[in-house]
N, CA, C and O atoms as a GROMACS GRO file, in nm:
protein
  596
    1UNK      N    1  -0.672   0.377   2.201
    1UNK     CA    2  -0.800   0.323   2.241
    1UNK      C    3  -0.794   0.170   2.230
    1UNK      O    4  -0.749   0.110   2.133
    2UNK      N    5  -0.844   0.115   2.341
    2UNK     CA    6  -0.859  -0.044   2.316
    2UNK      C    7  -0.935  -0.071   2.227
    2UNK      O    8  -1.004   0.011   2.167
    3UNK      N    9  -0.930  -0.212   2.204
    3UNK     CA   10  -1.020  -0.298   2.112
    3UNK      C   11  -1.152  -0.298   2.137
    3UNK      O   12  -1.242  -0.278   2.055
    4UNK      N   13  -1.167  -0.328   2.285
    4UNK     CA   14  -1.266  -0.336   2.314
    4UNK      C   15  -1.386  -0.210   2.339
    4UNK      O   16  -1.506  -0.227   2.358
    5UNK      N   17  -1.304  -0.067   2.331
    5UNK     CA   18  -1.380   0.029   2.331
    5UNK      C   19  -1.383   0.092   2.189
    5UNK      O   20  -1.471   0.169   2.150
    6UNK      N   21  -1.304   0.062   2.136
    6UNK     CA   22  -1.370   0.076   1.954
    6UNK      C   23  -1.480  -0.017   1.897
    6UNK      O   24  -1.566   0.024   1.819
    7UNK      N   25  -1.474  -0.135   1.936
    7UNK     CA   26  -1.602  -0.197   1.866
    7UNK      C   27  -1.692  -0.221   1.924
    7UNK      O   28  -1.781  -0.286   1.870
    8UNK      N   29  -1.714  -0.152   2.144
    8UNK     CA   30  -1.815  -0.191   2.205
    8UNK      C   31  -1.760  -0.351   2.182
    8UNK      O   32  -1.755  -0.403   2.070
    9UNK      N   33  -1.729  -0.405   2.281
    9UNK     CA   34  -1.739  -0.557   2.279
    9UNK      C   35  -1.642  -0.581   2.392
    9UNK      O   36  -1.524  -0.545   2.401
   10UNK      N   37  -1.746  -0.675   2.507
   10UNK     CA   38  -1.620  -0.633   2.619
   10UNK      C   39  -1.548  -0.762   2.629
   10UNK      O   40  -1.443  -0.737   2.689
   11UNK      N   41  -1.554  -0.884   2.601
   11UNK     CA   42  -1.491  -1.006   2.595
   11UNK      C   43  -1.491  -1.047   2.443
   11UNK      O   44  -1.590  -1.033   2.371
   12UNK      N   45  -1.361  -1.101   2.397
   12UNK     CA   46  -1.290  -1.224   2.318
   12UNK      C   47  -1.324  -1.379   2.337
   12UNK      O   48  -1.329  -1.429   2.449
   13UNK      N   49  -1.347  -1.450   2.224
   13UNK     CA   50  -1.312  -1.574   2.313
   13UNK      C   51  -1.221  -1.622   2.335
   13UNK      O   52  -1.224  -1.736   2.381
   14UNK      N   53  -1.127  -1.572   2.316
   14UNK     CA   54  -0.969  -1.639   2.352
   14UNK      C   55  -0.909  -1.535   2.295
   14UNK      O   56  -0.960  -1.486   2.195
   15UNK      N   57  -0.748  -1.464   2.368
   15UNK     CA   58  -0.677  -1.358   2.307
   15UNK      C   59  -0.654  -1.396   2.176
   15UNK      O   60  -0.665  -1.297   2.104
   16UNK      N   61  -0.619  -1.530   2.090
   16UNK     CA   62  -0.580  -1.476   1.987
   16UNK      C   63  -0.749  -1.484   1.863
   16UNK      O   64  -0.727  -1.484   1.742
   17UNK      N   65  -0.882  -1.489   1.909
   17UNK     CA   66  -0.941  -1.412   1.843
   17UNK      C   67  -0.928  -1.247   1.824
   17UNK      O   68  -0.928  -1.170   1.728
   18UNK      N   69  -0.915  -1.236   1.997
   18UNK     CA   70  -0.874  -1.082   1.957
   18UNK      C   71  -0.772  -0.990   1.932
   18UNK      O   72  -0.763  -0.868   1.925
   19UNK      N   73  -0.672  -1.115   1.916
   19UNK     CA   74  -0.552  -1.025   1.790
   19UNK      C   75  -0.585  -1.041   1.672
   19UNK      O   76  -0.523  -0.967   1.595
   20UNK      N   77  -0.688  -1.138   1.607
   20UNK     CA   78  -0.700  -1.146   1.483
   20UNK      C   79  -0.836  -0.982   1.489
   20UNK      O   80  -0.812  -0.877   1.430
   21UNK      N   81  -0.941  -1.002   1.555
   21UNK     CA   82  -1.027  -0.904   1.521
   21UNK      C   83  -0.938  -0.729   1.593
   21UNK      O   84  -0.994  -0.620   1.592
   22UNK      N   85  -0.868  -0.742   1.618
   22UNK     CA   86  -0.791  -0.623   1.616
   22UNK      C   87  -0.689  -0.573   1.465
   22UNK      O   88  -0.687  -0.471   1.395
   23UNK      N   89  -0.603  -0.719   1.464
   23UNK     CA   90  -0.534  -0.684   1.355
   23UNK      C   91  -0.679  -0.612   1.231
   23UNK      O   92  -0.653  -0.498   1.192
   24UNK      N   93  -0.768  -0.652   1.196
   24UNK     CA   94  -0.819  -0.637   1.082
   24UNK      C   95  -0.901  -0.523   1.067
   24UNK      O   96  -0.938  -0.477   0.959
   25UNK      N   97  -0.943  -0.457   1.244
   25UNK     CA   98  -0.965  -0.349   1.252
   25UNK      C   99  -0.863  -0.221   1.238
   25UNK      O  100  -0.903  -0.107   1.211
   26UNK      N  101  -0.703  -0.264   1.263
   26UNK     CA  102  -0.619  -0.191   1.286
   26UNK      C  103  -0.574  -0.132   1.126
   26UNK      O  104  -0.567  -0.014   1.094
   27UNK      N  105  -0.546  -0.248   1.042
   27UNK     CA  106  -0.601  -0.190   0.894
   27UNK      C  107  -0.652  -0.121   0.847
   27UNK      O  108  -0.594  -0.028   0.792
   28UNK      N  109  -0.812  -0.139   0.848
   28UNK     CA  110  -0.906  -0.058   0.843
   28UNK      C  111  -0.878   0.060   0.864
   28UNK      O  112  -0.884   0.150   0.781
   29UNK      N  113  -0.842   0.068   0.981
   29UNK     CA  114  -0.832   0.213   1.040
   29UNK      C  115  -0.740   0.290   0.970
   29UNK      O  116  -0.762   0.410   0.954
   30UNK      N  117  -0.576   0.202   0.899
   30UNK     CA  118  -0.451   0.260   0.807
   30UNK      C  119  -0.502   0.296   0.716
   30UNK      O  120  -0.482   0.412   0.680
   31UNK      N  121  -0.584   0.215   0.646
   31UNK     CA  122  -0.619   0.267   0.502
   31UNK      C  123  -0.746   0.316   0.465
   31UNK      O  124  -0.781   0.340   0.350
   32UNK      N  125  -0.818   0.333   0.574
   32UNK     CA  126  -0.899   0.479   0.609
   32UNK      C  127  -0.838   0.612   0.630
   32UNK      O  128  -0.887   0.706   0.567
   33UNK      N  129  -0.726   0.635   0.716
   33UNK     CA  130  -0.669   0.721   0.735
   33UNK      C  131  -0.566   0.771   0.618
   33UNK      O  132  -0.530   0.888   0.604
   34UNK      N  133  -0.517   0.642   0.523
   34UNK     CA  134  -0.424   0.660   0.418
   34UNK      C  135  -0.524   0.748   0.319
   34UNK      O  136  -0.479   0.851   0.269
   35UNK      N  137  -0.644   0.711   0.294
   35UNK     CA  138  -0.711   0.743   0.154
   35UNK      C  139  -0.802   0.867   0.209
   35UNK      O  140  -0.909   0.906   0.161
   36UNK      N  141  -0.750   0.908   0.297
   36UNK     CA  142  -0.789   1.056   0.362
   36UNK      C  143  -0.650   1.124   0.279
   36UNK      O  144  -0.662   1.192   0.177
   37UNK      N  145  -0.560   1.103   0.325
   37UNK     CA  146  -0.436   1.152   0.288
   37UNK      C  147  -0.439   1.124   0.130
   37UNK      O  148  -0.393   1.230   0.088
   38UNK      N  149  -0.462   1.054   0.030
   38UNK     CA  150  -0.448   1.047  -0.061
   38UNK      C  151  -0.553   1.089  -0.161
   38UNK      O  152  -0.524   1.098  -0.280
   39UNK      N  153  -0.720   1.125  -0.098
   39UNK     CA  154  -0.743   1.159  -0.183
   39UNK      C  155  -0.797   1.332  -0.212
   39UNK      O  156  -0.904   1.356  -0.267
   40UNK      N  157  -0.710   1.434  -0.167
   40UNK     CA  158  -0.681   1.567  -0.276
   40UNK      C  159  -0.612   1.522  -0.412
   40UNK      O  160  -0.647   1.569  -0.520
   41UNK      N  161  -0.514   1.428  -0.399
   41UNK     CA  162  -0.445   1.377  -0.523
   41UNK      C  163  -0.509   1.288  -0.603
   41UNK      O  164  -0.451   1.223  -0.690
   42UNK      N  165  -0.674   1.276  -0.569
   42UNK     CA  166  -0.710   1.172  -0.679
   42UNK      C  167  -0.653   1.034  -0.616
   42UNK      O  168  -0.704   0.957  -0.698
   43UNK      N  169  -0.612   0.986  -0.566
   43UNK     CA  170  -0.516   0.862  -0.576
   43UNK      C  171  -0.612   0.746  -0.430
   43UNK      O  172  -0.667   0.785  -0.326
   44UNK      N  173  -0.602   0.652  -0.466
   44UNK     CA  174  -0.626   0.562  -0.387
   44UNK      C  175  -0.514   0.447  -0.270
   44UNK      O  176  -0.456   0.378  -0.354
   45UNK      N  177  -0.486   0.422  -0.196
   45UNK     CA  178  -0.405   0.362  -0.162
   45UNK      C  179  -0.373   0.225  -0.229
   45UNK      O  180  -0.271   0.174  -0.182
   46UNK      N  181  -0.421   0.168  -0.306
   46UNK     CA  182  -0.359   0.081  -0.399
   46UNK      C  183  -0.307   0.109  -0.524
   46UNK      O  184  -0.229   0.033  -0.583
   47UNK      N  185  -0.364   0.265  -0.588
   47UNK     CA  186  -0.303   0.290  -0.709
   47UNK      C  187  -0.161   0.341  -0.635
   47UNK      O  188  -0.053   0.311  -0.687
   48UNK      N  189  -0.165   0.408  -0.528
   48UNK     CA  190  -0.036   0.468  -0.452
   48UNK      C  191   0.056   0.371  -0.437
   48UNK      O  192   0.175   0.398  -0.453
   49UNK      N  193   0.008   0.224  -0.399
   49UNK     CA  194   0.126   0.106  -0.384
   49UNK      C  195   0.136   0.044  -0.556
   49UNK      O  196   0.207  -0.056  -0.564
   50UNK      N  197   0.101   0.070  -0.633
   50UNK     CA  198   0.145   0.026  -0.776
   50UNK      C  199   0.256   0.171  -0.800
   50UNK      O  200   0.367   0.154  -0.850
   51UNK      N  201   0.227   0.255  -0.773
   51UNK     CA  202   0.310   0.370  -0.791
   51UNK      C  203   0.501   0.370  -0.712
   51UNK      O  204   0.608   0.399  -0.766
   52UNK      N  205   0.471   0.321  -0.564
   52UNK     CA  206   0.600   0.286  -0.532
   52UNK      C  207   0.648   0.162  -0.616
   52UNK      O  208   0.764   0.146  -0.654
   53UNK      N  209   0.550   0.085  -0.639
   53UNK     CA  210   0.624  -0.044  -0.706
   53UNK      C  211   0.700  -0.002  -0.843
   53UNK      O  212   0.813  -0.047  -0.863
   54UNK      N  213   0.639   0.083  -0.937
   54UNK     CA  214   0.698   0.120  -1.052
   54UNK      C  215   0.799   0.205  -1.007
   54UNK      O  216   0.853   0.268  -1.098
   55UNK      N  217   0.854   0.233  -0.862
   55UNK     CA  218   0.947   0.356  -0.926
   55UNK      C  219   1.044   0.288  -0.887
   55UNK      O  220   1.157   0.313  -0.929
   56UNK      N  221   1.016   0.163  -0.776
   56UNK     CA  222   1.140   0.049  -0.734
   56UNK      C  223   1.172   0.029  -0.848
   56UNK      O  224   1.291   0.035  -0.880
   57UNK      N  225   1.071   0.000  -0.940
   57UNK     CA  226   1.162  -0.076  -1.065
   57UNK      C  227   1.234   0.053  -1.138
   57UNK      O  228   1.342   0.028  -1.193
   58UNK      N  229   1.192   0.169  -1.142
   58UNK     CA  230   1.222   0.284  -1.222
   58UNK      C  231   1.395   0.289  -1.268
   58UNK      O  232   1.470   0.282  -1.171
   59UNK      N  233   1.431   0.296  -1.344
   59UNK     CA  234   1.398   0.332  -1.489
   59UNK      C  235   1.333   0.190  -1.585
   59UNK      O  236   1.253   0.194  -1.678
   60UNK      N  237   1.397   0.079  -1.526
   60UNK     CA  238   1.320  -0.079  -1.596
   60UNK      C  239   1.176  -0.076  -1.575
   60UNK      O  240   1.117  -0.057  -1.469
   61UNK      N  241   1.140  -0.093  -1.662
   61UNK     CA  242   0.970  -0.164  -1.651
   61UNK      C  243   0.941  -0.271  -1.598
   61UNK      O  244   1.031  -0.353  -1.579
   62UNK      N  245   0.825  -0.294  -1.564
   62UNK     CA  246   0.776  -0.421  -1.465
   62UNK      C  247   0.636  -0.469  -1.589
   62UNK      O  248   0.578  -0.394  -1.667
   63UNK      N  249   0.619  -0.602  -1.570
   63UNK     CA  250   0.542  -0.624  -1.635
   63UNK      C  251   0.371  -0.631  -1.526
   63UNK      O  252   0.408  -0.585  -1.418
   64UNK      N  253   0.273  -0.652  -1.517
   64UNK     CA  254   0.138  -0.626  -1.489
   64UNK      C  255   0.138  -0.764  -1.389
   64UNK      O  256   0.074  -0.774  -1.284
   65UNK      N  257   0.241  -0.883  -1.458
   65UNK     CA  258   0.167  -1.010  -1.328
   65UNK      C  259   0.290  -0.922  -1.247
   65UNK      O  260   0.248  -0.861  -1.149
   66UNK      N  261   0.392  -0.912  -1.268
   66UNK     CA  262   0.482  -0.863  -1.151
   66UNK      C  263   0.466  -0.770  -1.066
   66UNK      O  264   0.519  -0.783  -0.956
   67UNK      N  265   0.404  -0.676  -1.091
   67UNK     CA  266   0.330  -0.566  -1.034
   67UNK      C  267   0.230  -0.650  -0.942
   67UNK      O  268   0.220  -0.615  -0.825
   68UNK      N  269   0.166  -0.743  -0.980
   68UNK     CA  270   0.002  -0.791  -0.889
   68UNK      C  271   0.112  -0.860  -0.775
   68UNK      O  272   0.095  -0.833  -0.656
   69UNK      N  273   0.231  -0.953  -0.817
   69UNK     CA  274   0.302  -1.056  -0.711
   69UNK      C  275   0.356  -0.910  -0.607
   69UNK      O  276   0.343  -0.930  -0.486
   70UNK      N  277   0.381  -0.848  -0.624
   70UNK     CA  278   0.419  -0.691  -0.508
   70UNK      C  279   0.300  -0.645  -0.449
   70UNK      O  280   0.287  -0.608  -0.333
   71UNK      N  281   0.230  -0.648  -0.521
   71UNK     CA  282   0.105  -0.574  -0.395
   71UNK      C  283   0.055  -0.598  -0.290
   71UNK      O  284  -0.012  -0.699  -0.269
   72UNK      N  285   0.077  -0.519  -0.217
   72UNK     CA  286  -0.028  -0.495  -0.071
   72UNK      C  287  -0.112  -0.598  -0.044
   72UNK      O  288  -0.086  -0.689   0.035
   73UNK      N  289  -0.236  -0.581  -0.124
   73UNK     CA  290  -0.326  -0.644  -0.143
   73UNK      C  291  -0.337  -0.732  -0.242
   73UNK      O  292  -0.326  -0.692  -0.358
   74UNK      N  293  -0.358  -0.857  -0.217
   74UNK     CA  294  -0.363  -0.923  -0.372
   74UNK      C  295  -0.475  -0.959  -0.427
   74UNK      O  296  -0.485  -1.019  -0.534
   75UNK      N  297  -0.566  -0.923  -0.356
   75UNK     CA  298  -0.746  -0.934  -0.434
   75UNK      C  299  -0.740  -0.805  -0.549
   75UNK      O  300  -0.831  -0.810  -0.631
   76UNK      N  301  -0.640  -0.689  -0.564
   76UNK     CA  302  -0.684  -0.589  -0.601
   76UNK      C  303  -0.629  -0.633  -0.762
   76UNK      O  304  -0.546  -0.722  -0.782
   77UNK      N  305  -0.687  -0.557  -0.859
   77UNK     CA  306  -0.629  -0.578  -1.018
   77UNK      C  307  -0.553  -0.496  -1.041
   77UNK      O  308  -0.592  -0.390  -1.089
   78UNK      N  309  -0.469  -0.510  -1.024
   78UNK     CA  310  -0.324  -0.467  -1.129
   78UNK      C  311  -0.366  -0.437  -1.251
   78UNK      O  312  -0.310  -0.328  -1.255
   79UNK      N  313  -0.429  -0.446  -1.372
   79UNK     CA  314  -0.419  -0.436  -1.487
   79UNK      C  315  -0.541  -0.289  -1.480
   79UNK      O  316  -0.537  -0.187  -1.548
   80UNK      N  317  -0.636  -0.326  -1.378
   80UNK     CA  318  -0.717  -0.187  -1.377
   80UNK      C  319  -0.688  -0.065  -1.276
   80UNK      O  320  -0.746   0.041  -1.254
   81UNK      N  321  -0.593  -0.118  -1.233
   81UNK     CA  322  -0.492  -0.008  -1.106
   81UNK      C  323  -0.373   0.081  -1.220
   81UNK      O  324  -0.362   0.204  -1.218
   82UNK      N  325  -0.315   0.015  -1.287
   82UNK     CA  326  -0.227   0.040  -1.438
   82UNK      C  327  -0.286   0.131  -1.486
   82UNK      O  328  -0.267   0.252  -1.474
   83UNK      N  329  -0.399   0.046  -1.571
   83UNK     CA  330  -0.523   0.176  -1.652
   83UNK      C  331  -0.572   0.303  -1.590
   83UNK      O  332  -0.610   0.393  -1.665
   84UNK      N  333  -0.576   0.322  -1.450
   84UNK     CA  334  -0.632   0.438  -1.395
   84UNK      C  335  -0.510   0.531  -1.386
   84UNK      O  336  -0.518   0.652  -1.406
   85UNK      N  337  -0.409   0.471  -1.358
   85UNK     CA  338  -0.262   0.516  -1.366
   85UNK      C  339  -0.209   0.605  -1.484
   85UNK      O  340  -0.164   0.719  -1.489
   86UNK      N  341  -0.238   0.481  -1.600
   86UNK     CA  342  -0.200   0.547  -1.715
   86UNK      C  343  -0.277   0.676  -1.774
   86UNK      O  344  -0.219   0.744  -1.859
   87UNK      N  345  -0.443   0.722  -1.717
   87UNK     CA  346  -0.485   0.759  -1.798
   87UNK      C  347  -0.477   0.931  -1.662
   87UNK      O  348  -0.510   1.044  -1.698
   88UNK      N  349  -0.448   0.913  -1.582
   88UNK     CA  350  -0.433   1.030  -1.504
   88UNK      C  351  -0.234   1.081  -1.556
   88UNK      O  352  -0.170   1.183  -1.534
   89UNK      N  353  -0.201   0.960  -1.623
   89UNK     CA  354  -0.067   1.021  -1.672
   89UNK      C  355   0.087   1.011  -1.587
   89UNK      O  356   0.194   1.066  -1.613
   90UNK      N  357   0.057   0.937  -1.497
   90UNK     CA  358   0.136   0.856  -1.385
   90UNK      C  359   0.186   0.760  -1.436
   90UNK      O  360   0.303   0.753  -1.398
   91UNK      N  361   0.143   0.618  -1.555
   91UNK     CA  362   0.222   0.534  -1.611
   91UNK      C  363   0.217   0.523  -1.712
   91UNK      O  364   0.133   0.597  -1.763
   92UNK      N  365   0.314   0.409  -1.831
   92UNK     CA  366   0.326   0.457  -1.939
   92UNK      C  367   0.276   0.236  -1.947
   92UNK      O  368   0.278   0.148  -1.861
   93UNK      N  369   0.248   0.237  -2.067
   93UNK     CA  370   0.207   0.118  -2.134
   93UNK      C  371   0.304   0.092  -2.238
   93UNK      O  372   0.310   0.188  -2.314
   94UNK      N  373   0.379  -0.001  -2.270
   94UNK     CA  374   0.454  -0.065  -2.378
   94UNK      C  375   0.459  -0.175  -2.417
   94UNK      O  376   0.526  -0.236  -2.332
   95UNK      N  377   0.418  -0.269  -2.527
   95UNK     CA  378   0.469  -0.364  -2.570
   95UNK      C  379   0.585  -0.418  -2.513
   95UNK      O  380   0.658  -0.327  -2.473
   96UNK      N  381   0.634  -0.538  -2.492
   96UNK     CA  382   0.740  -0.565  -2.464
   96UNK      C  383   0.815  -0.599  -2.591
   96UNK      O  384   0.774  -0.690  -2.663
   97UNK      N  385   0.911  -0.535  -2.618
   97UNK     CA  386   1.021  -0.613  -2.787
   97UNK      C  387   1.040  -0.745  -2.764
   97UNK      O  388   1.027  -0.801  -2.872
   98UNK      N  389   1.062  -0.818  -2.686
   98UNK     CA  390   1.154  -0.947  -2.656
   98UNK      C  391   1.026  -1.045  -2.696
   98UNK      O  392   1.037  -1.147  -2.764
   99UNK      N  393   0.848  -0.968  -2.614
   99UNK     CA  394   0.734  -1.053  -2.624
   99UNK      C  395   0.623  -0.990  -2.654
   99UNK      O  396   0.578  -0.904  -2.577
  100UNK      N  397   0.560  -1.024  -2.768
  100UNK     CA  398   0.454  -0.896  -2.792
  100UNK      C  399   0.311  -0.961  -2.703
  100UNK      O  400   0.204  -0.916  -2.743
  101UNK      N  401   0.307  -1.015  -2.640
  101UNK     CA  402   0.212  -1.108  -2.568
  101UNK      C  403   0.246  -1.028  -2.393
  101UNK      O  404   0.208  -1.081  -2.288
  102UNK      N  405   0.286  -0.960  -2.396
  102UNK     CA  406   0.381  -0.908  -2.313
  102UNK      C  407   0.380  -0.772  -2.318
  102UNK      O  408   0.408  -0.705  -2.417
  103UNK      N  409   0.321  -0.699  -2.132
  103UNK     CA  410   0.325  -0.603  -2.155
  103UNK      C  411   0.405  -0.500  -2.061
  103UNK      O  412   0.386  -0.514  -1.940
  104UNK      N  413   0.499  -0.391  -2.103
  104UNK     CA  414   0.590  -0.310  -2.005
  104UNK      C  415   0.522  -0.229  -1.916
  104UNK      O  416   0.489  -0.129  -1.980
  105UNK      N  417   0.491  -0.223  -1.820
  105UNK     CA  418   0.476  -0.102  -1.737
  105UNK      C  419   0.586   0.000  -1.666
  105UNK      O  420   0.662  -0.043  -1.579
  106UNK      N  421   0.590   0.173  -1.719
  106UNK     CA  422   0.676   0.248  -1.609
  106UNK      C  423   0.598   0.327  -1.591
  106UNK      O  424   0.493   0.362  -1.645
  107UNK      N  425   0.663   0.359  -1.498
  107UNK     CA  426   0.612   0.570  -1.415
  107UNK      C  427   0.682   0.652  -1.476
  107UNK      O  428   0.794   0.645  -1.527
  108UNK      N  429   0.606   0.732  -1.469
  108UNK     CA  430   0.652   0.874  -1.593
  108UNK      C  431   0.675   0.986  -1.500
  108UNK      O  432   0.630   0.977  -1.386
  109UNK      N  433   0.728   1.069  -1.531
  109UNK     CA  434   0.782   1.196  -1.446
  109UNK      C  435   0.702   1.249  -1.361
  109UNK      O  436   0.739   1.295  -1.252
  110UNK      N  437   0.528   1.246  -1.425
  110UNK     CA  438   0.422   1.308  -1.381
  110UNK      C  439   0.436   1.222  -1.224
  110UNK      O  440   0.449   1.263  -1.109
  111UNK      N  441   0.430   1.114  -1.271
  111UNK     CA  442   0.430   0.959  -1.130
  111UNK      C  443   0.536   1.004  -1.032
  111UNK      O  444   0.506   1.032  -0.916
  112UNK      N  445   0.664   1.010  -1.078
  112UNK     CA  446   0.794   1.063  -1.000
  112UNK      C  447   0.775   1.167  -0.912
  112UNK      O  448   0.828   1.196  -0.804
  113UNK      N  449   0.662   1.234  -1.002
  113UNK     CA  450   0.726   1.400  -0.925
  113UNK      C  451   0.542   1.368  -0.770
  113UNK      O  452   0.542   1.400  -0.651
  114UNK      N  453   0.481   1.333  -0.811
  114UNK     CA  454   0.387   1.292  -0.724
  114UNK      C  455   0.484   1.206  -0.655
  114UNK      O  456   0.538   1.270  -0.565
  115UNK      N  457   0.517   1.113  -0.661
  115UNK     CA  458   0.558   1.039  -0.528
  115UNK      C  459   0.668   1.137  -0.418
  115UNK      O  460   0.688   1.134  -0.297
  116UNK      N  461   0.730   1.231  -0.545
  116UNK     CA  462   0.774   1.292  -0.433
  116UNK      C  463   0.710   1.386  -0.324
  116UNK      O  464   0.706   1.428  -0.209
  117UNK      N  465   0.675   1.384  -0.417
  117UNK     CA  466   0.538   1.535  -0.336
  117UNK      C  467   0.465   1.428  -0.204
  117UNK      O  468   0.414   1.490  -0.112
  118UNK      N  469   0.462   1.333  -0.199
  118UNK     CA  470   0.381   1.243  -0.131
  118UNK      C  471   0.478   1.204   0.012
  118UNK      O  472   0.437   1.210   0.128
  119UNK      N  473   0.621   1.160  -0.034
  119UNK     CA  474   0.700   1.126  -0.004
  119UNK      C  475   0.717   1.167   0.144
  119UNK      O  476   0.742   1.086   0.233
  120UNK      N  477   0.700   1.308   0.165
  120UNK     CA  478   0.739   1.395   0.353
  120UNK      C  479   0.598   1.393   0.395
  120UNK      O  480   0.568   1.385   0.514
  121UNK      N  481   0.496   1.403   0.284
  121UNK     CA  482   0.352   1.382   0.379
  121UNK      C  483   0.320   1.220   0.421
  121UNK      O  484   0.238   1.206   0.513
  122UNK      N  485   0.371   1.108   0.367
  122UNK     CA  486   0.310   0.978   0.442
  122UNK      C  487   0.437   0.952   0.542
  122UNK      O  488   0.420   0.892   0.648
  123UNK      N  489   0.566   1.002   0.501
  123UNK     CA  490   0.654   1.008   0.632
  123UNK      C  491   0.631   1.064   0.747
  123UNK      O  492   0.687   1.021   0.848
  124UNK      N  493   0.526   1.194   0.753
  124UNK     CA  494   0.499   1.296   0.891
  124UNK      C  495   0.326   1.190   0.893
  124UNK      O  496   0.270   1.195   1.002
  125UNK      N  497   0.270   1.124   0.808
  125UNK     CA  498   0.151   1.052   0.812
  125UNK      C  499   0.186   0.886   0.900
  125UNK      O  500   0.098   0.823   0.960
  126UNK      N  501   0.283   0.857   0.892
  126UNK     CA  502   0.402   0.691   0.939
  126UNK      C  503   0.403   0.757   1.109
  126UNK      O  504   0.363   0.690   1.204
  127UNK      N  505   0.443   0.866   1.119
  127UNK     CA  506   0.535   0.876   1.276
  127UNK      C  507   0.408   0.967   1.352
  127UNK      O  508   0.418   1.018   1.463
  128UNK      N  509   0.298   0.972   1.274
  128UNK     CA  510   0.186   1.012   1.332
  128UNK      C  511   0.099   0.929   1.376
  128UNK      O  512   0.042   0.940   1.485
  129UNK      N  513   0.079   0.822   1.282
  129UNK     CA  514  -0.033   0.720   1.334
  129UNK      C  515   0.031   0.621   1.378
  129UNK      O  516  -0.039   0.541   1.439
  130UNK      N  517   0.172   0.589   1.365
  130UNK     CA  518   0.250   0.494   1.471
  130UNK      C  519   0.317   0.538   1.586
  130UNK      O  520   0.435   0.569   1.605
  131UNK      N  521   0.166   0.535   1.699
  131UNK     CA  522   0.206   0.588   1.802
  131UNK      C  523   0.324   0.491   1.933
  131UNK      O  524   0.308   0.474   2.054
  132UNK      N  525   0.414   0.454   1.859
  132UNK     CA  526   0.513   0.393   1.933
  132UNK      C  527   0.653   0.424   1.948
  132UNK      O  528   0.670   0.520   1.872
  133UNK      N  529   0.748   0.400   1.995
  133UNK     CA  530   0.870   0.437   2.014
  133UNK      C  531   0.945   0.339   1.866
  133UNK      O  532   0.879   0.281   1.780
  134UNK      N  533   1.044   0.344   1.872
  134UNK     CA  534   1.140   0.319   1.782
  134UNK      C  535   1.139   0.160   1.796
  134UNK      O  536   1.080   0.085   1.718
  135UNK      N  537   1.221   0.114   1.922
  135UNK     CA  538   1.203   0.009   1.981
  135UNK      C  539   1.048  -0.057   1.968
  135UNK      O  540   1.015  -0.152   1.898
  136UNK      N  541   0.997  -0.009   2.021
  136UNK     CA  542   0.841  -0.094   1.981
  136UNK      C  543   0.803  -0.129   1.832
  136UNK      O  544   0.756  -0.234   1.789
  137UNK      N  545   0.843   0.013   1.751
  137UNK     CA  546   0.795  -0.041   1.590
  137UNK      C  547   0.858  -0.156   1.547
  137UNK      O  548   0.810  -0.231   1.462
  138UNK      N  549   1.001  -0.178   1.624
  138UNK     CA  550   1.107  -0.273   1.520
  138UNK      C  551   1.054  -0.377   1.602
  138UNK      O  552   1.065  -0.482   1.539
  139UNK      N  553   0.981  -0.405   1.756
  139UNK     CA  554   0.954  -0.530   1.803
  139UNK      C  555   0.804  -0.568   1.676
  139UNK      O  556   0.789  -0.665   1.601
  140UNK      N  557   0.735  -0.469   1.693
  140UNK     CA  558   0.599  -0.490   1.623
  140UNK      C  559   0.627  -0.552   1.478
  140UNK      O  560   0.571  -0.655   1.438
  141UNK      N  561   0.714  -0.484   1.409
  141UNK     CA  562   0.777  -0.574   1.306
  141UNK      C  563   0.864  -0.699   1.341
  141UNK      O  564   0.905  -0.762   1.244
  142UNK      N  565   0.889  -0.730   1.427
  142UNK     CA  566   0.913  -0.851   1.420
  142UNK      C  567   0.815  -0.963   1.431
  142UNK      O  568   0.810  -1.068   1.368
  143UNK      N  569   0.728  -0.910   1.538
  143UNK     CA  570   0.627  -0.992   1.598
  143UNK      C  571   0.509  -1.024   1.458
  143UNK      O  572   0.418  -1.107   1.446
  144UNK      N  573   0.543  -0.953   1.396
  144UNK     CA  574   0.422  -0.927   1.276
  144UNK      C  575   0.516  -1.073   1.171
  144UNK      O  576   0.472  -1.186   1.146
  145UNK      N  577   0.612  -1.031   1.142
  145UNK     CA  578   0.678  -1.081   1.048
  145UNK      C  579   0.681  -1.267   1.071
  145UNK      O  580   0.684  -1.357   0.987
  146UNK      N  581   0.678  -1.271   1.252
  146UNK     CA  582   0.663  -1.464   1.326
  146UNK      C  583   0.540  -1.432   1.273
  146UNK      O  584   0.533  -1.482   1.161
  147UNK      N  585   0.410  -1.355   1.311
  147UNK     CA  586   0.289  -1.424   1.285
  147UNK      C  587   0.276  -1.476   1.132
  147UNK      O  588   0.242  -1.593   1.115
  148UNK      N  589   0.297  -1.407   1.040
  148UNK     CA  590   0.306  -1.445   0.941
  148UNK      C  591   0.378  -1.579   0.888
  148UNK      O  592   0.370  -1.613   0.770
  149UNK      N  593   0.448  -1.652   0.982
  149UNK     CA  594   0.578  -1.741   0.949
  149UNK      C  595   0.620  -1.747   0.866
  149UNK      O  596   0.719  -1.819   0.852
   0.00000   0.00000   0.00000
């Protein structure tokens, strides 16, 4: 569906307003559709991206600012994305030895075995809502990656 027939609006003022008011609708629309998918599991799509981040680091711990510099989103809190984590039993909290000012974050088996479980449903959820060829995704990632410079 075009842009212009999702938001009713039949002119832009210039195309790249309406790559910006597309891009931000096109979002919207991912992580509407993501937190459909994510929530039978309780889970939100940002506790879900603190969850891949801990298992990149898995078996090492990550500390809470390092976790926020990885995220998706960076308006979101890390330290209260952690806490919801820890208390559904997905991450673990530690002191750091080296810094007691300093705190460890990992994923725990419970976390592991959910991401796997997750793992073939946002892969058949990826090649569903990216309705493009192969070639197109890797141009779209590129083109994404210049806008960003």
């Amino acid at each position: 569906m075009k842009i212009e027939e999702a938001i009713k609006q039949k002119t832009f003022k210039s195309p790249y307003n309406k790559a910006v008011v597309n891009l931000l609708y096109t979002q919207s629309y991912l992580v509407t559709h993501q937190s459909k998918l994510f929530k039978p599991y309780e889970l939100s799509p940002e506790q879900y991206n603190v969850l891949r981040i801990l298992r990149g680091h898995y078996p090492d711990p990550i500390t809470v600012s390092s976790i926020q510099d990885r995220m998706l989103n960076k308006m979101s809190n890390a330290s209260r994305l952690v806490e919801k984590l820890k208390l559904k039993g997905f991450a673990e909290r530690k002191e750091c030895p080296t810094d007691r000012r300093q705190v460890d974050i990992t994923i725990t088996q419970k976390g592991l075995a959910l991401l796997e479980l997750l793992d073939e449903e946002i892969k058949n959820f990826n090649d569903r809502v990216i309705n493009l060829s192969e070639e197109e995704v890797n141009q779209l990632n590129d083109l994404l990656d210049k806008l960003r410079g």
